[in-house]
C-alpha positions as CSV (number, residue, x, y, z in Angstrom):
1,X,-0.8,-11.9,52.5
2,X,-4.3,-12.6,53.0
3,X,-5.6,-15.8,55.5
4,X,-6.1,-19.6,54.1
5,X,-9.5,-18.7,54.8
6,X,-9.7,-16.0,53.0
7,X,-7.8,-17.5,49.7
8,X,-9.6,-20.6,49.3
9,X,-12.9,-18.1,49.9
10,X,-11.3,-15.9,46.5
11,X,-11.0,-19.2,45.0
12,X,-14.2,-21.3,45.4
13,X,-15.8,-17.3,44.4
14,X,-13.3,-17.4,41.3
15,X,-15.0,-20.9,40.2
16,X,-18.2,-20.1,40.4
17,X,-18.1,-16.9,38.4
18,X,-15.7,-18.6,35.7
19,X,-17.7,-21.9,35.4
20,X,-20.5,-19.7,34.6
21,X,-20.2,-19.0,30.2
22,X,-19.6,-15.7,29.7
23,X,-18.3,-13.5,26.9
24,X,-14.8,-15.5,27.4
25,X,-15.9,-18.4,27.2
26,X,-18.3,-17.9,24.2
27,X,-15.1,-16.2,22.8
28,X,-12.8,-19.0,23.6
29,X,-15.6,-21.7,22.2
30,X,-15.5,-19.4,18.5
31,X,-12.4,-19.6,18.1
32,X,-12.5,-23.4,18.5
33,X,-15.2,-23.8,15.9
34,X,-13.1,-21.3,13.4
35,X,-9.8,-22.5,14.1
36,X,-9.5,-25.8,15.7
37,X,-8.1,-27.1,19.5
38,X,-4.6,-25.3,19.2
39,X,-5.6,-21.9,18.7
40,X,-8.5,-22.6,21.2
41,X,-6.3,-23.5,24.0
42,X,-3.8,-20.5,22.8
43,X,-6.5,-18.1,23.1
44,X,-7.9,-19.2,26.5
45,X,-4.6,-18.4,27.6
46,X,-3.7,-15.3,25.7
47,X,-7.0,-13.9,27.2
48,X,-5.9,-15.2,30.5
49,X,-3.0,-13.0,30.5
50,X,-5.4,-10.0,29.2
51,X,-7.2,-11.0,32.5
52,X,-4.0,-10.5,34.4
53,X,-3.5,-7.1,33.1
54,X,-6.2,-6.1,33.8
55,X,-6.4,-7.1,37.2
56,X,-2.9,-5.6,37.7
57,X,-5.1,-2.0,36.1
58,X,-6.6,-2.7,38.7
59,X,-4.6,-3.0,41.8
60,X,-2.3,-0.1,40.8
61,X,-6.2,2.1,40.8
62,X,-6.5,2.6,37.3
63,X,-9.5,0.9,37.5
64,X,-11.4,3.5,38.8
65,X,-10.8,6.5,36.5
66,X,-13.1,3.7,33.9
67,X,-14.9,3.9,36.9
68,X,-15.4,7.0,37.4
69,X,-14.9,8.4,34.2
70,X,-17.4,7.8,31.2
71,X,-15.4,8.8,28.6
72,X,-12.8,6.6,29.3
73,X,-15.3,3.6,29.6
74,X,-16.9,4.5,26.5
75,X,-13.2,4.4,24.8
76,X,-12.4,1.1,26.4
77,X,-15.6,-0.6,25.8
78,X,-15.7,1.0,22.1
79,X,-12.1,-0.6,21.2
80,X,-12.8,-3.4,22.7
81,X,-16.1,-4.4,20.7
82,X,-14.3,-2.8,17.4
83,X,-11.9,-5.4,18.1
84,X,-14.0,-8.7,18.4
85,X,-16.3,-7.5,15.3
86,X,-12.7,-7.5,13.6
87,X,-12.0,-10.9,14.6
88,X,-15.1,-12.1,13.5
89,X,-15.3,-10.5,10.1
90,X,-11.6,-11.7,10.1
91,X,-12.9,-15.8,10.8
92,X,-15.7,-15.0,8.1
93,X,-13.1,-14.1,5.3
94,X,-10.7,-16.9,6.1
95,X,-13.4,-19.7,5.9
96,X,-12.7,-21.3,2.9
97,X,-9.2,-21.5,3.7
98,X,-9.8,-23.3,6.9
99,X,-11.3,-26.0,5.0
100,X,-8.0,-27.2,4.0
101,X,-6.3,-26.8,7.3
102,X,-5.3,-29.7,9.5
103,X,-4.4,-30.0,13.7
104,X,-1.1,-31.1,11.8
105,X,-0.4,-28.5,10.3
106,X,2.9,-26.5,11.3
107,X,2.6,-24.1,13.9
108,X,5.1,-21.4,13.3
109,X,6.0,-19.0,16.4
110,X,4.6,-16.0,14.3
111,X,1.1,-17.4,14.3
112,X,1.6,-18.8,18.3
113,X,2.1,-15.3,19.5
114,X,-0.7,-14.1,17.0
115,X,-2.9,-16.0,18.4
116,X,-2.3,-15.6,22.1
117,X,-1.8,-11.5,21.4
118,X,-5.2,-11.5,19.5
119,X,-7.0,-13.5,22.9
120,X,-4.7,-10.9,25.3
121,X,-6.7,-7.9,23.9
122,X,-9.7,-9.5,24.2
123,X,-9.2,-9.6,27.7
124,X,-7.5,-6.6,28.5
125,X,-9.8,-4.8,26.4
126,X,-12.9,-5.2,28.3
127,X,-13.7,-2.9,31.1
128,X,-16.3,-4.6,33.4
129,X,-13.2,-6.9,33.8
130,X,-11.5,-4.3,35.8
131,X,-14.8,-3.1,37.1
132,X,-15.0,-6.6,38.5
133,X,-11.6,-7.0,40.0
134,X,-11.8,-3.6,41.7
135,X,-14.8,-4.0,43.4
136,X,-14.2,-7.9,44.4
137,X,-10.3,-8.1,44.9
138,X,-10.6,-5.5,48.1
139,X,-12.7,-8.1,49.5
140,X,-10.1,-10.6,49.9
141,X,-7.3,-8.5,50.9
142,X,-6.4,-8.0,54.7
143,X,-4.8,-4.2,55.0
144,X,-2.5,-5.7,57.6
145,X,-0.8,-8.4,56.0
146,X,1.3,-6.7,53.6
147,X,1.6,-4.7,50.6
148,X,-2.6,-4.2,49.3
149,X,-1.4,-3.7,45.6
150,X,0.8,-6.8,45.7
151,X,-2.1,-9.0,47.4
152,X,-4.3,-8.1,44.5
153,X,-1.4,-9.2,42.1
154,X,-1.4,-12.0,43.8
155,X,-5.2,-12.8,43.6
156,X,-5.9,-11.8,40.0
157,X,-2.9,-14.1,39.0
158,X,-5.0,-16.8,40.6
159,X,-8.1,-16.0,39.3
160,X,-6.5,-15.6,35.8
161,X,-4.7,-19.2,35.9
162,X,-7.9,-20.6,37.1
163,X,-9.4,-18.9,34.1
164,X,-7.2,-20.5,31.9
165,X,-8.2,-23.9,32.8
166,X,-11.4,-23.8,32.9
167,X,-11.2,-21.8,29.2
168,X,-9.2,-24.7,27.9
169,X,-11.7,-27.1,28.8
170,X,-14.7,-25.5,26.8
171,X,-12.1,-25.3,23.7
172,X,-11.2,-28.7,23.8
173,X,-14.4,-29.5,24.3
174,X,-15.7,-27.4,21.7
175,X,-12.8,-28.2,19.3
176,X,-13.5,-32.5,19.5
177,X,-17.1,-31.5,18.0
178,X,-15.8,-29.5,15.5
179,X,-12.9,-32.4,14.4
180,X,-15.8,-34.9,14.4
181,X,-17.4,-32.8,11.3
182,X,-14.3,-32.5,9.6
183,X,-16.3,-32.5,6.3
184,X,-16.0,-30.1,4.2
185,X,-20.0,-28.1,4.5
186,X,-20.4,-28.6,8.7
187,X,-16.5,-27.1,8.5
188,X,-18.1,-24.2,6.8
189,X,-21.1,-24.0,8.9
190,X,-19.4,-24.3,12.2
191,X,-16.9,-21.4,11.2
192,X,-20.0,-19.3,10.0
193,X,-21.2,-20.0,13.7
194,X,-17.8,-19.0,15.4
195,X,-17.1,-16.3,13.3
196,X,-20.7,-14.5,13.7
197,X,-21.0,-15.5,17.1
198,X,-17.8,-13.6,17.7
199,X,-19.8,-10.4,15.7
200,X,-22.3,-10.9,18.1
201,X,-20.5,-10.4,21.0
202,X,-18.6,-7.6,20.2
203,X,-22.2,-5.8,18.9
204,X,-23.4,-7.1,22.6
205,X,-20.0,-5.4,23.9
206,X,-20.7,-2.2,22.6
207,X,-24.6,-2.0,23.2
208,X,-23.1,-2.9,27.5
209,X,-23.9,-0.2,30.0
210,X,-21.5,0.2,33.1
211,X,-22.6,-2.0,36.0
């Protein structure tokens, strides 16, 4: 396994890069303004454990056939924008249901794993994510301290949980502003907002070159 040193380095380097919004957090803060603080928080961590997969794409070397390949980017990247425009023609056709929806109202384990399945592909789904692990995970892995593959297991589970977190923090922050408009026209507005900026980012997905 790799040094303190080196660990609390991948860590402190994990924060900065996750405190900074990105597309997951943007994604994370849509789904608060569409759906409310529960299926924010499930999301953050249903795309954490995209995260993790594709982290674990990337310690096994799959990672660099996207790499390397530009078909198989293009197919990635292509499925992956597909999918958030779905989600947010999906929020857009489901607004005026929302409006009668309530923080109270029954969560079954149907919609629970809907949820977190629908924030796993988002984050599998995206290939710059395992662009990004393989090129920084190797850089906190010492060859002589073990098994490489299971050191970036090891890593990308951290940087995932840490993910999480942070993720969870912009929904609930981003769901208490939504509940204090809990009329019925901002409700509208702010799922308008969530479910076009999720359109956005899935046209902003596709138009993405490889680093």
């Amino acid at each position: 396994m790799s040094s303190t040193a080196q660990f609390l380095a991948f860590i402190a380097t994990s924060l900065i890069i996750i405190l900074i919004p990105g597309p997951s957090v943007m994604f994370v803060i849509s789904r608060a303004l569409v759906y409310g603080r529960r299926q924010a928080v499930l999301t953050a961590w249903g795309n954490a454990a995209g995260t993790f997969c594709a982290s674990a794409l990337a310690a096994v070397g799959l990672g660099a056939l996207i790499q390397e390949s530009a078909i198989a980017f293009a197919i990635v990247k292509y499925t992956g924008a597909a999918y958030l425009i779905y989600l947010g023609v999906k929020a857009l056709r489901e607004r005026k249901g929302l409006m009668a929806e309530t923080e109270t109202e029954p969560e079954t384990p149907r919609r629970t794993l809907g949820t977190m399945a629908e924030g796993f592909m988002v984050g599998l789904l995206n290939p710059k994510t395992i662009l990004f692990f393989l090129a920084i995970l190797p850089q906190f892995v010492d060859a002589g301290s073990g098994s490489v593959t299971g050191q970036m297991l090891v890593l990308g589970g951290t940087f995932a949980a840490l993910a999480a977190g942070c993720d969870t923090g912009w929904g609930l922050v981003a769901s208490a502003a939504r509940d204090v408009l809990r009329r019925p026209k901002p409700k509208l507005v702010l799922s308008r907002v969530g479910g076009t900026a999720l359109i956005g980012l899935g046209i902003a997905a596709a138009a993405g070159e490889r680093a």
